[in-house]
C-alpha positions in Angstrom: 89.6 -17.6 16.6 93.1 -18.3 18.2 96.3 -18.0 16.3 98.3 -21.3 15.5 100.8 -20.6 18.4 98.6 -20.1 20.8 96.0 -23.3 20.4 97.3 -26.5 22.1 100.0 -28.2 21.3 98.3 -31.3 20.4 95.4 -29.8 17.7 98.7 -28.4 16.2 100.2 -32.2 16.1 97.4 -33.9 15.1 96.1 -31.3 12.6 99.3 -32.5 10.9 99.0 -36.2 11.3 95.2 -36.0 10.1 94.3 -39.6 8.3 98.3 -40.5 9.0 97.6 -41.2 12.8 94.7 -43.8 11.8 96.9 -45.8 9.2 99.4 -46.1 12.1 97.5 -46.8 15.0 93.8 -48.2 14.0 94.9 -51.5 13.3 96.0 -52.7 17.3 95.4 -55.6 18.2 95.4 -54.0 22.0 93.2 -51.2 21.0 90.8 -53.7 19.6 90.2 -55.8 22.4 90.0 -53.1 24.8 87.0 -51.9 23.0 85.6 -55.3 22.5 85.5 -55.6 26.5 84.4 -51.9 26.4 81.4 -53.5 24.3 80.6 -56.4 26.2 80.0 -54.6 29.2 77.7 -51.8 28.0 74.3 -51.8 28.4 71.8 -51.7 25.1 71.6 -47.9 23.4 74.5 -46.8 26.0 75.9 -43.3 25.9 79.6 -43.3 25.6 82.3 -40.5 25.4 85.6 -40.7 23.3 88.3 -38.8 24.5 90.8 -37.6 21.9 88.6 -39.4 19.5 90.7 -38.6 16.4 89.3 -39.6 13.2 86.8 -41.5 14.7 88.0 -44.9 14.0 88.6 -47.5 15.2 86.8 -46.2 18.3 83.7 -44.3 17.9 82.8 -46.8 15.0 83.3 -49.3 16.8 80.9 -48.2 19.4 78.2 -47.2 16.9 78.6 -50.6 15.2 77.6 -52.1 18.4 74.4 -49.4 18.9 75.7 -47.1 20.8 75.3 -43.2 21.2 79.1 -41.8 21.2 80.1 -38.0 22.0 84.1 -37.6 20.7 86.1 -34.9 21.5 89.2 -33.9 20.0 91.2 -30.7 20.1 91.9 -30.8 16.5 89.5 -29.5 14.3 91.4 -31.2 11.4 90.5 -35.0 13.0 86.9 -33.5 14.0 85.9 -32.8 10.6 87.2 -36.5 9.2 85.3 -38.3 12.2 82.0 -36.3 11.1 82.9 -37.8 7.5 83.6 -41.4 8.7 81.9 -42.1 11.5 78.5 -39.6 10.7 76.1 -41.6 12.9 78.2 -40.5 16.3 78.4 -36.7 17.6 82.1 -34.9 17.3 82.7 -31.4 19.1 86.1 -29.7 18.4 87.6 -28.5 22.1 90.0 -28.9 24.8 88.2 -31.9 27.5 89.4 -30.2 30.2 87.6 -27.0 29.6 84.2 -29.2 28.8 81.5 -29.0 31.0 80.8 -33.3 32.3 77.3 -33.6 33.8 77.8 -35.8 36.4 76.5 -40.3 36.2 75.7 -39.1 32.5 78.0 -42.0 30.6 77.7 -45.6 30.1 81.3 -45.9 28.6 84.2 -43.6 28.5 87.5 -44.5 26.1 90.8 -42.4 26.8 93.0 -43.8 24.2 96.2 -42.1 24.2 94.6 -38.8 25.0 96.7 -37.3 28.2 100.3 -37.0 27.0 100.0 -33.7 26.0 98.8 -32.8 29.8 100.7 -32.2 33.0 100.3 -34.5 35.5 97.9 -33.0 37.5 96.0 -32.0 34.6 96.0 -35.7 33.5 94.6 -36.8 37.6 92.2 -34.2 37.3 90.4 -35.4 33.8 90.2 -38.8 35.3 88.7 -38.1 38.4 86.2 -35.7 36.4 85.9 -38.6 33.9 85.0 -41.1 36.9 82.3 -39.0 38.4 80.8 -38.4 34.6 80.3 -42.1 34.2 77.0 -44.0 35.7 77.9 -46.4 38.6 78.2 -49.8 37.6 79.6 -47.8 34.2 82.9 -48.8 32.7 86.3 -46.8 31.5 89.0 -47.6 29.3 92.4 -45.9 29.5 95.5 -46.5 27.2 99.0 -44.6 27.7 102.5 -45.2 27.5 104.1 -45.8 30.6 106.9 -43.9 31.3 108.4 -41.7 34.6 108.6 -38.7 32.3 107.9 -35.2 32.2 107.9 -32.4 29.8 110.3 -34.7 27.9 110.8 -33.9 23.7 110.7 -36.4 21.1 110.0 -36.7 17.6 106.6 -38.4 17.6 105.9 -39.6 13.5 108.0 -37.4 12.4 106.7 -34.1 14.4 108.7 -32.8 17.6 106.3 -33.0 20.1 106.6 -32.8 24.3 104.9 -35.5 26.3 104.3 -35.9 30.1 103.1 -40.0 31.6 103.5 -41.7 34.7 105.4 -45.1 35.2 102.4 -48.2 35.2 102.2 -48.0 39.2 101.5 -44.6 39.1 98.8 -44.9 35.9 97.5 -47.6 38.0 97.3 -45.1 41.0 95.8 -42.4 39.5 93.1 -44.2 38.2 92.5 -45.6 41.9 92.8 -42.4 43.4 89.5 -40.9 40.9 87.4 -43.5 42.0 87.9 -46.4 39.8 88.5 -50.2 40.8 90.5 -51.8 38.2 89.8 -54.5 37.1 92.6 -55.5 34.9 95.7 -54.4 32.9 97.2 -55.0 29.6 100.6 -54.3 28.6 102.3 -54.9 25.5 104.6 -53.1 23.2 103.1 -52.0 19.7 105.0 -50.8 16.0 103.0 -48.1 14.8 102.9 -48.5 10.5 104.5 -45.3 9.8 108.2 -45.4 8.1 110.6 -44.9 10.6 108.8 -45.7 13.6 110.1 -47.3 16.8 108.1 -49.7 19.0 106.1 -48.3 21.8 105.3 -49.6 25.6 101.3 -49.7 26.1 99.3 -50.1 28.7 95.1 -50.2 28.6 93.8 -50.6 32.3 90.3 -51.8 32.5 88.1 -50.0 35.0 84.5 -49.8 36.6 82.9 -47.1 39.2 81.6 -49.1 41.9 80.4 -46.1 44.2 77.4 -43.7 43.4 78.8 -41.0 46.3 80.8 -38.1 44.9 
């Protein structure tokens, strides 16, 4: 087992944050509709994959809700075990995405909801161009960040420091493009997280299908 200062910084954040970052978040009206289009597009008894699924709500219940198999994956073992407690009909596993193994065309769905901030850049194109070629073609992908032309940059995030690396919208749009996706629409708004002290935050969800079967 890994000592706290060497395991990523984001299961150290969100071990912290635990049922905190639900309360705050769970309730956006952006969120929400993103999954409901998510929803209407999937096919009965899909297979879907949560990125940074957190607690597991609103996402992975969500998808369950509507029938559907979900994987989640979170770094923090603290939001793993209160998905398996919340959401107990979906499957959680506790590890880093970019070290787990994707079979390829083996998703209906995939949800990245506010899952690559901790990542560089390139770590951030990578996992969506390995994310692309694990979904099914004709399979759909939803993507929420904050857009912002910023990297490495240090802010206090809920009352925890934390670093955080993003792209301005063009170049979420880009990267997106660039794995494989067509895009199919965009969302922006700007959302107050219910947590005391909070500022307002720019999102964006992008709304993307994998047209091609070739690699």
């Amino acid at each position: 087992m890994r000592h706290d200062d060497q395991r990523p910084p984001a299961a150290v954040l969100f071990d912290v944050l635990g049922p905190d970052y639900e309360k705050a978040f769970a309730g956006a009206p952006a969120h929400l509709s993103a999954l409901e289009w998510l929803i209407e597009r999937l096919p009965p008894a899909a297979r879907t994959l949560d990125v940074g699924s957190g607690t597991g709500r609103p996402t992975a219940a969500a998808l369950v809700a509507a029938g559907h198999s979900v994987l989640g994956v979170d770094v923090s073992p603290v939001m793993v075990e209160l998905a398996t407690r919340q959401v107990p009909e979906a499957e959680f596993r506790c590890g880093d995405i970019r070290e787990l193994p994707l079979e390829a065309e083996s998703f209906d769905g995939v949800c990245v909801f506010f899952s690559l901030l901790q990542m560089t850049r390139s770590e951030q194109s990578a996992l969506t161009r390995r994310l692309a070629l694990a979904l099914r073609p004709g399979g759909h992908l939803v993507l929420a960040t904050v857009p912002a032309d910023v990297e490495d940059i240090e802010f206090v995030f809920m009352g925890q420091p934390v670093r955080a690396t993003s792209f301005a919208e063009e170049d979420v749009v880009a990267m997106v493009q660039a794995a494989g996706l067509t895009l199919t629409a965009r969302h922006s708004t700007v959302f107050s997280p219910d947590h005391p002290g909070a500022d307002p935050e720019p999102h964006l969800f992008l709304y993307c299908r994998r047209d091609e079967a070739a690699r």
